[in-house]
VOSETOR-998300 format. One line per field, with one value per atom (N, C-alpha, C): residue in three letters; chain; atom name; x, y, z. Coordinates in nm, 2 decimals, m for minus. Atoms other than C-alpha are relative to their C-alpha. Layout:
REM VOSETOR-998300
residu ala,... .
chaine A,... .
atome CA,... .
u X,... .
v Y,... .
w Z,... .
***
This chain:
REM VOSETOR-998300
residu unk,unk,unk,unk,unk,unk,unk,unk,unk,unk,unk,unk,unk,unk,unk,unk,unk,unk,unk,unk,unk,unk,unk,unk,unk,unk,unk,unk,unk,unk,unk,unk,unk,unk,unk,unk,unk,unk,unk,unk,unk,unk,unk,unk,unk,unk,unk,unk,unk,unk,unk,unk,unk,unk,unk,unk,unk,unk,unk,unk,unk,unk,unk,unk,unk,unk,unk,unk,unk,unk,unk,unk,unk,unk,unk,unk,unk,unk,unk,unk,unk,unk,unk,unk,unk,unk,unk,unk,unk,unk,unk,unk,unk,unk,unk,unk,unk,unk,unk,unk,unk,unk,unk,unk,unk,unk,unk,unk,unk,unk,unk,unk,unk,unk,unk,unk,unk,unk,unk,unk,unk,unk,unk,unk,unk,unk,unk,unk,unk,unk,unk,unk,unk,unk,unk,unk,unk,unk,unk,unk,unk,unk,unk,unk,unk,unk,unk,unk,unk,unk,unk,unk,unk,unk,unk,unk,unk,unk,unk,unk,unk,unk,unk,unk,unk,unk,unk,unk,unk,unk,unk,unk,unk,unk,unk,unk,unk,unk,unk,unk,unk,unk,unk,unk,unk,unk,unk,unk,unk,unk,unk,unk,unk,unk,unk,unk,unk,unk,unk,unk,unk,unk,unk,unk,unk,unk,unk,unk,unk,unk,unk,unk,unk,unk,unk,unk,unk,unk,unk,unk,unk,unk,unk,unk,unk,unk,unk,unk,unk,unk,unk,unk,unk,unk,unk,unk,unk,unk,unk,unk,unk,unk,unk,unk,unk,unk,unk,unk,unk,unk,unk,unk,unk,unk,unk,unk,unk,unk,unk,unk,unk,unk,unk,unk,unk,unk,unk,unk,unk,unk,unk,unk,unk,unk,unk,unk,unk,unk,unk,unk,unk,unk,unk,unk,unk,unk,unk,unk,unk,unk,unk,unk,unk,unk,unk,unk,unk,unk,unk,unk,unk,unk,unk,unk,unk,unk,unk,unk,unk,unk,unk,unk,unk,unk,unk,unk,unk,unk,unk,unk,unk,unk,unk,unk,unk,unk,unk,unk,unk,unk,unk,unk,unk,unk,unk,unk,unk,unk,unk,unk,unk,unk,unk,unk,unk,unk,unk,unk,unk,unk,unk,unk,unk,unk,unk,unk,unk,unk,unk,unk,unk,unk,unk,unk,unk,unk,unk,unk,unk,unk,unk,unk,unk,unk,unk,unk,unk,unk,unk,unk,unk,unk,unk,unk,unk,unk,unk,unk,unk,unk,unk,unk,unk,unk,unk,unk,unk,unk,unk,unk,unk,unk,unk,unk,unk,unk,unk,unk,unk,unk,unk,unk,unk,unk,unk,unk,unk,unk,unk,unk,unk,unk,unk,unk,unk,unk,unk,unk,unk,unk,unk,unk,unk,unk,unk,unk,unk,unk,unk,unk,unk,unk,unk,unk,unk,unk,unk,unk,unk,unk,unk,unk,unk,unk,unk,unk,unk,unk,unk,unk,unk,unk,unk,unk,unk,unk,unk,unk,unk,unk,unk,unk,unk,unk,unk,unk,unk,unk,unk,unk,unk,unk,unk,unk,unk,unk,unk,unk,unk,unk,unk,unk,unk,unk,unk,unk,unk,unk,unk,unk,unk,unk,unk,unk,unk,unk,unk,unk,unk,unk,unk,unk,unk,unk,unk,unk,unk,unk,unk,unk,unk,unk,unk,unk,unk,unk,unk,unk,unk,unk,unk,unk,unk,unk,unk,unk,unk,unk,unk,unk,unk,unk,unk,unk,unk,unk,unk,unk,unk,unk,unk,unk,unk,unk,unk .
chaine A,A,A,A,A,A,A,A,A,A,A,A,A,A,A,A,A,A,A,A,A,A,A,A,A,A,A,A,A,A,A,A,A,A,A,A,A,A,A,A,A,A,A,A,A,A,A,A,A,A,A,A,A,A,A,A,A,A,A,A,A,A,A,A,A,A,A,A,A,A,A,A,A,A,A,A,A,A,A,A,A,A,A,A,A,A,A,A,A,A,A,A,A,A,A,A,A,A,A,A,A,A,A,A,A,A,A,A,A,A,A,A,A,A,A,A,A,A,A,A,A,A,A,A,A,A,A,A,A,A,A,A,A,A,A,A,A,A,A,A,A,A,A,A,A,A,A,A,A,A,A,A,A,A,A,A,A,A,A,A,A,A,A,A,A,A,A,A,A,A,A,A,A,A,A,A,A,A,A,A,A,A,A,A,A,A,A,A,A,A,A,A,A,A,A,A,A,A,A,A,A,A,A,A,A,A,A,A,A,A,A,A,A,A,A,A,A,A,A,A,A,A,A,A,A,A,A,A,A,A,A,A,A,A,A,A,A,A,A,A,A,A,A,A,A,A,A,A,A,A,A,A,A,A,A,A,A,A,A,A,A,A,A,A,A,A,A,A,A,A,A,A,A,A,A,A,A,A,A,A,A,A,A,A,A,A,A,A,A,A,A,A,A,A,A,A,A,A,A,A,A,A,A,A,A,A,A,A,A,A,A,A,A,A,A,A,A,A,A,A,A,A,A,A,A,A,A,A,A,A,A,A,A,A,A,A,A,A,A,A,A,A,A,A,A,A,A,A,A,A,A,A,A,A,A,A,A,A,A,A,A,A,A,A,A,A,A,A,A,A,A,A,A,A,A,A,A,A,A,A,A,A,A,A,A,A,A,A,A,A,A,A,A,A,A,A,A,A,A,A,A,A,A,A,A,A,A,A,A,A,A,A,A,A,A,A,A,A,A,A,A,A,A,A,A,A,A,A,A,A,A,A,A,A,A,A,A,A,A,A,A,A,A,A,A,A,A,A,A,A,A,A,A,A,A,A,A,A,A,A,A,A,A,A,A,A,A,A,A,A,A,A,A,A,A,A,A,A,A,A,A,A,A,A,A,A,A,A,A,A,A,A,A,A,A,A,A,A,A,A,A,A,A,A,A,A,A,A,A,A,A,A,A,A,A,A,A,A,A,A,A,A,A,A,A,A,A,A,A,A,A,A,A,A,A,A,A,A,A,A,A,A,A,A,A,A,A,A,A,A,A,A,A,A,A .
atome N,CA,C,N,CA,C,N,CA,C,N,CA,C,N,CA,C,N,CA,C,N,CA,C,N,CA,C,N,CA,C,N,CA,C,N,CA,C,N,CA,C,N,CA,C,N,CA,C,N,CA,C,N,CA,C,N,CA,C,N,CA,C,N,CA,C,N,CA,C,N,CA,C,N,CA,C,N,CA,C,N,CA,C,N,CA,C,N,CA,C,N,CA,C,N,CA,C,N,CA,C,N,CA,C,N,CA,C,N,CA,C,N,CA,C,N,CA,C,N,CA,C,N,CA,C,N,CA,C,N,CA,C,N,CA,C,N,CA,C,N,CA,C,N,CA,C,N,CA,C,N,CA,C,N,CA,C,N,CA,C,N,CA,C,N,CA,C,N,CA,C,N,CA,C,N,CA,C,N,CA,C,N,CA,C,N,CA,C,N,CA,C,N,CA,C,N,CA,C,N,CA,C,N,CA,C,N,CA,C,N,CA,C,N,CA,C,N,CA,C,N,CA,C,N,CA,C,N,CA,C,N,CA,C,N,CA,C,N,CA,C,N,CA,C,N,CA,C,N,CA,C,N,CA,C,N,CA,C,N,CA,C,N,CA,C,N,CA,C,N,CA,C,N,CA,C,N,CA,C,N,CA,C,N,CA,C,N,CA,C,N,CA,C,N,CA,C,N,CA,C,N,CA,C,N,CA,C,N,CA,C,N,CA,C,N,CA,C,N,CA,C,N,CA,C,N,CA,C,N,CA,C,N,CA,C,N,CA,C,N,CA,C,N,CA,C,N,CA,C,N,CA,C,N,CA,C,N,CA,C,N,CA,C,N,CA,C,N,CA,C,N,CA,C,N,CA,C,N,CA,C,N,CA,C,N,CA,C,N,CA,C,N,CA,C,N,CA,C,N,CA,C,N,CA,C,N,CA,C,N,CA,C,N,CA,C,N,CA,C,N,CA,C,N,CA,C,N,CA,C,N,CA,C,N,CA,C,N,CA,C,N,CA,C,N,CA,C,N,CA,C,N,CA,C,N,CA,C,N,CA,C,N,CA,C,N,CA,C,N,CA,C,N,CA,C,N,CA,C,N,CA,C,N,CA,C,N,CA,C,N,CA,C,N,CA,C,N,CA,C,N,CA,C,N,CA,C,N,CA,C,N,CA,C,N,CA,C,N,CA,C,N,CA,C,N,CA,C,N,CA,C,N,CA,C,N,CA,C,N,CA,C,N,CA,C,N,CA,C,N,CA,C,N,CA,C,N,CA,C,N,CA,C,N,CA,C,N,CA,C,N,CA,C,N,CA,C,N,CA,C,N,CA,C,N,CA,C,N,CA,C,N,CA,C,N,CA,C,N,CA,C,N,CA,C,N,CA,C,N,CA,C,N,CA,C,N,CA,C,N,CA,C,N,CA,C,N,CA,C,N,CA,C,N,CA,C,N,CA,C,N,CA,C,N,CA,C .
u m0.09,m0.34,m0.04,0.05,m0.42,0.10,m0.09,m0.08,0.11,m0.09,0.22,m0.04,0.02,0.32,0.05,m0.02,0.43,0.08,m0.05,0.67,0.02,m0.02,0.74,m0.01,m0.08,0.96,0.02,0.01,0.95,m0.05,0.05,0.80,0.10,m0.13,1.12,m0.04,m0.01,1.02,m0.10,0.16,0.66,0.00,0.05,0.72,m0.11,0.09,0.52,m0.13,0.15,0.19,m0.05,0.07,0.00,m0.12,0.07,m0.21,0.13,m0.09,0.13,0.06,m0.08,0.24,m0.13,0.11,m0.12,0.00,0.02,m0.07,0.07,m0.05,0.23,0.01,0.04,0.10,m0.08,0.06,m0.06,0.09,m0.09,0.12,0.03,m0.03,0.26,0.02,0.07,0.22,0.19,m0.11,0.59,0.04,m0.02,0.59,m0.15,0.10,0.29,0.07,0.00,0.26,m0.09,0.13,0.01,0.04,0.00,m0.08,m0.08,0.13,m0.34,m0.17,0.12,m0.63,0.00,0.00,m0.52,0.13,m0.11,m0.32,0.07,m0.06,m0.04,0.06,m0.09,0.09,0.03,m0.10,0.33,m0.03,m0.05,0.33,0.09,m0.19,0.64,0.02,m0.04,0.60,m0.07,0.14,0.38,m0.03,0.06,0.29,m0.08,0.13,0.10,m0.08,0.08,m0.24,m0.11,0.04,m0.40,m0.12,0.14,m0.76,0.03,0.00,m0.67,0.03,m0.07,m0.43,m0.13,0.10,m0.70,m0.13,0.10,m0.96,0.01,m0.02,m0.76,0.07,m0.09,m0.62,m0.08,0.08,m0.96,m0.09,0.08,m1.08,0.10,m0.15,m0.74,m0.05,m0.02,m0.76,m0.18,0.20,m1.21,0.02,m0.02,m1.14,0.10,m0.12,m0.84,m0.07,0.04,m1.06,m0.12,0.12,m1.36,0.06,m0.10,m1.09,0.06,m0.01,m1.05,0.15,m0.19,m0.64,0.06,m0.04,m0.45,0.07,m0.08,m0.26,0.15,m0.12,0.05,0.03,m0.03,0.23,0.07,m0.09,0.36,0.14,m0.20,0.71,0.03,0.00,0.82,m0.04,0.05,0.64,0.08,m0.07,0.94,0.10,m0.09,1.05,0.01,m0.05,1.01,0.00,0.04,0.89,0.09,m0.06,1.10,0.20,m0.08,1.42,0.08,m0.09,1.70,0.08,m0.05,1.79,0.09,m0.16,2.11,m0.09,0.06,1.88,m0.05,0.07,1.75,0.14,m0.12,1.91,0.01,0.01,1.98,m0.16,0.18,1.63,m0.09,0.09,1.44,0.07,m0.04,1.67,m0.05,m0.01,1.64,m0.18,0.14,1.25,m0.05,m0.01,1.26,0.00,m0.08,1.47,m0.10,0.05,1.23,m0.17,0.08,0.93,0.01,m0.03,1.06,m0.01,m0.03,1.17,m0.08,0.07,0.95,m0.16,0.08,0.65,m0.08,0.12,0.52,0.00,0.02,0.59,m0.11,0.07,0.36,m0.18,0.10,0.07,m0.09,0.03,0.08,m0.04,0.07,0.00,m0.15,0.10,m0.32,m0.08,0.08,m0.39,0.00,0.03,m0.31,0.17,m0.14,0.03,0.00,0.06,0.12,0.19,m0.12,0.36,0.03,m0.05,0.59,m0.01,0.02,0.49,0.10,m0.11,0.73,0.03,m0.05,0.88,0.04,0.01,0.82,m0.01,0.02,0.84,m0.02,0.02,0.89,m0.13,0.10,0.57,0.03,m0.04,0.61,m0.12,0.13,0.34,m0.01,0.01,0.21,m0.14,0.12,m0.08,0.00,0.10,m0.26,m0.05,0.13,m0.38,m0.07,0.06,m0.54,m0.11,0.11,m0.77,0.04,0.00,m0.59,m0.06,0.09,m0.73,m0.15,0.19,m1.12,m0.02,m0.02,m1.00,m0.06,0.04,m1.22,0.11,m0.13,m0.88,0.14,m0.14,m0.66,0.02,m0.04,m0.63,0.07,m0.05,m0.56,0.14,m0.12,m0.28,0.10,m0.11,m0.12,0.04,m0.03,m0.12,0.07,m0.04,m0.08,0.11,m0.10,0.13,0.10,m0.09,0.31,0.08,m0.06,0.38,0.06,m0.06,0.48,0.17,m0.08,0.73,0.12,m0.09,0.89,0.08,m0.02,0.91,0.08,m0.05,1.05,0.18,m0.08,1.32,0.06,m0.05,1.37,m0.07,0.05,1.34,m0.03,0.02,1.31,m0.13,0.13,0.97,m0.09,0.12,0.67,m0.10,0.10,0.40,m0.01,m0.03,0.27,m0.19,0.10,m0.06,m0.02,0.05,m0.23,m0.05,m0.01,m0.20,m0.14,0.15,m0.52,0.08,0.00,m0.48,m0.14,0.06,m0.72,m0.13,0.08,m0.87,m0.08,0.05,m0.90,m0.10,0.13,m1.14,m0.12,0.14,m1.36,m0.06,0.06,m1.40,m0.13,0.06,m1.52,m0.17,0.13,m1.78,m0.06,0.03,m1.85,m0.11,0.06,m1.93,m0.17,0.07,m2.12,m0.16,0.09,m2.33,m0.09,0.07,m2.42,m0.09,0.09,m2.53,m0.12,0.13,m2.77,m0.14,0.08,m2.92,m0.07,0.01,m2.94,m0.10,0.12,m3.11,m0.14,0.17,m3.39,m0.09,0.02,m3.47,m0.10 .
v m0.10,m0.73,0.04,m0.06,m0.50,m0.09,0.02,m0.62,m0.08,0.06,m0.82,m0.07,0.10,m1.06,0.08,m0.06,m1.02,m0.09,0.19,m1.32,0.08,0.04,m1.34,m0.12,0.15,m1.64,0.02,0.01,m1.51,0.10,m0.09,m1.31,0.17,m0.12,m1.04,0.01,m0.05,m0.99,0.06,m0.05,m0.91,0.16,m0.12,m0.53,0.06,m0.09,m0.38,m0.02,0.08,m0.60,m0.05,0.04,m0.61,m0.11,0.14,m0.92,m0.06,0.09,m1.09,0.01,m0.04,m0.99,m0.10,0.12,m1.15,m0.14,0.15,m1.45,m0.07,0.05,m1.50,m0.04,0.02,m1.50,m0.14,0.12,m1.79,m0.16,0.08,m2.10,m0.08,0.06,m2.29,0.03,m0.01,m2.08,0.04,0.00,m2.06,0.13,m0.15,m1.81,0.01,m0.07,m1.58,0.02,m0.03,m1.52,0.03,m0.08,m1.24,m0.04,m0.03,m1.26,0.05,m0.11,m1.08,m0.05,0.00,m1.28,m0.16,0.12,m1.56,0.01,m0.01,m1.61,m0.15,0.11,m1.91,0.03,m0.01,m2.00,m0.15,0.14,m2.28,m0.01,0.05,m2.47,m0.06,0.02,m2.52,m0.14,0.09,m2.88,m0.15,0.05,m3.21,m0.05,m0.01,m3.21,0.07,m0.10,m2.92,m0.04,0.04,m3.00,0.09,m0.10,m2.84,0.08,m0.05,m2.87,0.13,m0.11,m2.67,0.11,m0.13,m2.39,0.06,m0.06,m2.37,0.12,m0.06,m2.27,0.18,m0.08,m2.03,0.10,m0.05,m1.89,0.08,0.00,m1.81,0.11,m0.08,m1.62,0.13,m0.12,m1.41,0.09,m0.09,m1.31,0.05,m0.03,m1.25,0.12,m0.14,m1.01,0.14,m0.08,m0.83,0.04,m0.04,m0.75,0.08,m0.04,m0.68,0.15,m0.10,m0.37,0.15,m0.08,m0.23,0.08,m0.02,m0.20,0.01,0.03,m0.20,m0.13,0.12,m0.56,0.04,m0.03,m0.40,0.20,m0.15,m0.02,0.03,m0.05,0.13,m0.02,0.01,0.15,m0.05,0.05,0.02,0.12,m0.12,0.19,0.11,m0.05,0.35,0.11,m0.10,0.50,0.13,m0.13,0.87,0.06,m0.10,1.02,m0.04,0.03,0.84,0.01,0.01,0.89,0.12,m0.08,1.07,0.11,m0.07,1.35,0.12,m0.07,1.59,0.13,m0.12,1.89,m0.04,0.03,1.68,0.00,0.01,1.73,m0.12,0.09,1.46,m0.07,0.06,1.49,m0.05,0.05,1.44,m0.13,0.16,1.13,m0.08,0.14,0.95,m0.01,0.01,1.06,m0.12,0.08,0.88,m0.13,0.15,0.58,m0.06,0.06,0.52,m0.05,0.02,0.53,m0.08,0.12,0.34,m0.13,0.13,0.06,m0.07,0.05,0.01,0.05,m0.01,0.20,m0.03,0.04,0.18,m0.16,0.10,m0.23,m0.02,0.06,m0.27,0.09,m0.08,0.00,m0.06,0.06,m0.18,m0.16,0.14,m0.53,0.06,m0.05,m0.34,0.04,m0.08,m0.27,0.12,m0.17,0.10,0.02,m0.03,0.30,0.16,m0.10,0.61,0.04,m0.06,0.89,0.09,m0.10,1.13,0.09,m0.12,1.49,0.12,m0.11,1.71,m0.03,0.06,1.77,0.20,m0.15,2.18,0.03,m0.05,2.29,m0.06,0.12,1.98,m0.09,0.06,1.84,m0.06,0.08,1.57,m0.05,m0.04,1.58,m0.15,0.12,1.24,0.00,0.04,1.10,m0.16,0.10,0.79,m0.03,0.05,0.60,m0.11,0.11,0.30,m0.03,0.03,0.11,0.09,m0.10,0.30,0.16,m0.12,0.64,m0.03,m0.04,0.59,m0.13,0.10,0.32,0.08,m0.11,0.50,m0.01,m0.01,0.37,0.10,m0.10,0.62,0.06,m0.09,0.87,m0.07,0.05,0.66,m0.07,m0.01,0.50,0.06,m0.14,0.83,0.04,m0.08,0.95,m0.11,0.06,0.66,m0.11,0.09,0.42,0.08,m0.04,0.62,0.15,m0.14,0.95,m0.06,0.06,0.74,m0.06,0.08,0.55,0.14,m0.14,0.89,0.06,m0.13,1.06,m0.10,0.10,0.77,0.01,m0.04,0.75,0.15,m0.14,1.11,0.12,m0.08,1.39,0.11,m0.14,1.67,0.00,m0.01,1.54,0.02,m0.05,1.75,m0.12,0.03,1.55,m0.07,0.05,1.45,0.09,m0.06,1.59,m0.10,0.03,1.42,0.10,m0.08,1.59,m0.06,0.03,1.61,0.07,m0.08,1.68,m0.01,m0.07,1.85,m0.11,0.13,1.48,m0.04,0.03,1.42,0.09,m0.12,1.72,m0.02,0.01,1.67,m0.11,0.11,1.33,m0.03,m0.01,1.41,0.13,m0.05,1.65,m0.07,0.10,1.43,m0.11,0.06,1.22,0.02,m0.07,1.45,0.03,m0.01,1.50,m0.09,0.12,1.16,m0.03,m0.02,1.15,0.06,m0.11,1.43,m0.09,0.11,1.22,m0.12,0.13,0.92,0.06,m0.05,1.11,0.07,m0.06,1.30,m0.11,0.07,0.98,m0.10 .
w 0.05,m1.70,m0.14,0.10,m2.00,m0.15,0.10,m2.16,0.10,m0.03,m2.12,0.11,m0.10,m1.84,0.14,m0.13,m1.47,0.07,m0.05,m1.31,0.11,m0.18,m0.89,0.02,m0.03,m0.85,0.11,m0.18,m0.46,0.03,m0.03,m0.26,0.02,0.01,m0.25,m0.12,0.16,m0.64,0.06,0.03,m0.54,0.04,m0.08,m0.39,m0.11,0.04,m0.68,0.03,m0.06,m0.64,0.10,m0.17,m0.38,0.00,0.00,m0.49,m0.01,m0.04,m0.57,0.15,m0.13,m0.20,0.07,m0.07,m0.07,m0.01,0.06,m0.27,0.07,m0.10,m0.08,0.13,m0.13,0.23,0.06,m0.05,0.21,m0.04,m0.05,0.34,m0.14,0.11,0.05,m0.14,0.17,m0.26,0.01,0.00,m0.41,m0.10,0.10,m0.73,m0.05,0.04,m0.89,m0.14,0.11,m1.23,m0.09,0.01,m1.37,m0.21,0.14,m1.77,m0.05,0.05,m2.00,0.06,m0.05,m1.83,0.10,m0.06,m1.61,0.09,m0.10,m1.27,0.01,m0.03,m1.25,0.14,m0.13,m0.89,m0.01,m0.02,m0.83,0.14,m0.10,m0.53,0.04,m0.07,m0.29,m0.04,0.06,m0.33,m0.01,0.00,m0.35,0.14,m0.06,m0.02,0.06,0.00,m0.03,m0.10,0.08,m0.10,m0.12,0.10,m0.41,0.04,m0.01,m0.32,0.10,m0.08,0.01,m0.07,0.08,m0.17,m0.12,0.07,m0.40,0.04,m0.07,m0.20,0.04,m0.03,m0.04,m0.08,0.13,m0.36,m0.05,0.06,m0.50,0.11,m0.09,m0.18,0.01,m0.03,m0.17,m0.14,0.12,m0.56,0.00,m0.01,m0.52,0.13,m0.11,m0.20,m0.09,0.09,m0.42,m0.10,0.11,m0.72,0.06,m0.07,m0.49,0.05,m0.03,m0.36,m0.08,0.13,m0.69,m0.03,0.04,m0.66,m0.08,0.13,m0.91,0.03,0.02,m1.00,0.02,m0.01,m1.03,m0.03,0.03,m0.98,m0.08,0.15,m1.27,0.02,m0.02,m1.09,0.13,m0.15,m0.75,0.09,m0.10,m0.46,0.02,m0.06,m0.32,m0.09,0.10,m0.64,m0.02,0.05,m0.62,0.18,m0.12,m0.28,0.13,m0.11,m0.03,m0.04,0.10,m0.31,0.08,m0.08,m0.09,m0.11,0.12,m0.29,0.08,m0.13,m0.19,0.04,m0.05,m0.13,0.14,m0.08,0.14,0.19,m0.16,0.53,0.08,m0.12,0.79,0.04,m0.08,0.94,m0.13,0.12,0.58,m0.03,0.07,0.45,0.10,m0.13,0.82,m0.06,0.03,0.78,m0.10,0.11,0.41,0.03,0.02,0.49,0.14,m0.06,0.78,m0.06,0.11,0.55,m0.08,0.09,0.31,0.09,m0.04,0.53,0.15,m0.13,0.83,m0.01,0.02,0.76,m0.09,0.15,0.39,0.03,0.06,0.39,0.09,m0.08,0.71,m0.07,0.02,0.54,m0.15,0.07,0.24,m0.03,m0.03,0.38,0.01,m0.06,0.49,m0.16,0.10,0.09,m0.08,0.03,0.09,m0.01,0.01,0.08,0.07,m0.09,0.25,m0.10,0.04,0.08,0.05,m0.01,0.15,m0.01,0.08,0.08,0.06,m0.07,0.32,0.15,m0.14,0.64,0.02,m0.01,0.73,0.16,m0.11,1.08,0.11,m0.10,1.25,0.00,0.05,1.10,m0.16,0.10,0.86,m0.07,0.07,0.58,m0.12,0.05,0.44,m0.02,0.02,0.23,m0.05,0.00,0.26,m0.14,0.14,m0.08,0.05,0.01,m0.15,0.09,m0.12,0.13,0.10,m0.12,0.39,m0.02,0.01,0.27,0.03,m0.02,0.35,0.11,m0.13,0.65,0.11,m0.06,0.90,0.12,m0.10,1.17,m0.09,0.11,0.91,0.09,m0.13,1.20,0.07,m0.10,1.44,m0.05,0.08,1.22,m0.02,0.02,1.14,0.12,m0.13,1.50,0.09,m0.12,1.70,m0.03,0.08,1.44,m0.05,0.07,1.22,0.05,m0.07,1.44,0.09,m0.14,1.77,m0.12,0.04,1.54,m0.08,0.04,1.35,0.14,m0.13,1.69,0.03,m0.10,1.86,m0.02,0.04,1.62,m0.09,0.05,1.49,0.09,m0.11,1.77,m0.09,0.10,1.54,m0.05,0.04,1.43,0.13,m0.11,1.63,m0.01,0.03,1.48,m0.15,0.13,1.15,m0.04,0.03,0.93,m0.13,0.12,0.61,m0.05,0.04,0.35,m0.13,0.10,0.09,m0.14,0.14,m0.27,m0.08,0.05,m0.53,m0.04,0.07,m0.65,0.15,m0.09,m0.27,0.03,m0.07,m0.21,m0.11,0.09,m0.53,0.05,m0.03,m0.43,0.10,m0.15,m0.09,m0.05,0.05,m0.25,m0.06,0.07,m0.47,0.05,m0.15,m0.16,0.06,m0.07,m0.01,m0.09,0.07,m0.32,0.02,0.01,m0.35,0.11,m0.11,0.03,0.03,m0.03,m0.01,m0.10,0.11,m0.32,0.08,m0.08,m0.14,0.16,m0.12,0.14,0.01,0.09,m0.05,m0.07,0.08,m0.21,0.09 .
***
């Protein structure tokens, strides 16, 4: 961390960090706690053994850095785009409150996060960050995970589309540049 500390005394504190959410997943670790250059985790209790948790402690946070994530999101995931606002009708809040609560926590085990951008014409308009954006299964996710499950529960939704912004298109040239380099070479 650049600054300050970070405490998750359970895994219910962890929604912002998605290494403190990893950390938790492995059997025995009890609270996480991020500081300006060093990770503390408590274990549940002394029968969990160190050497093990160790091991697997050290392969969790080495994959996570290897990812290039951030440690922690500036504000909790769910703080603006899924945020029920009164301009919003029936079909947009349900849309929201299903996003929030069933789809982002399962997208975000995976690394990545997926936001809300609209809901126009019976097509509900969402973008992909993190690992899940350049997941070559992102399609199939969108279509076969996260549209079957909108539709399922909200009939009003036709479909769904990923939506690209302005950073996502340079990138992809960007890409594309690099490829041609790498192929002349």
């Amino acid at each position: 961390m650049e600054s300050g500390t970070a405490d998750f005394p359970t895994e219910a504190k962890a929604a912002r960090s998605p290494l403190a959410r990893l950390l938790f997943k492995i059997e025995g670790v009890k609270s996480v706690f991020f500081g300006s250059d060093f990770i503390t985790i408590t274990k549940m209790d002394d029968e969990v053994d160190w050497k093990v948790l160790k091991a697997e402690i050290y392969a969790v946070i080495m994959d996570f850095f290897a990812s290039n994530l951030p440690i922690l999101h500036e504000e909790e995931p769910s703080a603006q785009d899924t945020k029920v606002t009164e301009e919003d009708d029936e079909t947009v809040a349900m849309i929201k409150e299903l996003i929030e609560t069933r789809i982002r926590p399962t997208v975000q085990e995976d690394g990545g996060d997926i936001i809300y951008k609209g809901f126009k014409d019976g097509i509900v308009q969402l973008k992909l960050q993190g690992a899940c954006s350049t997941c070559p299964s992102s399609v199939v996710t969108l279509k076969q995970g996260v549209q079957n499950m909108l539709q399922f529960y909200i009939p009003e939704v036709m479909g769904i589309e990923e939506v690209k912004d302005e950073v996502d298109d340079l990138a992809a040239k960007e890409f594309e540049k690099f490829e041609k380099k790498i192929g002349e070479s």
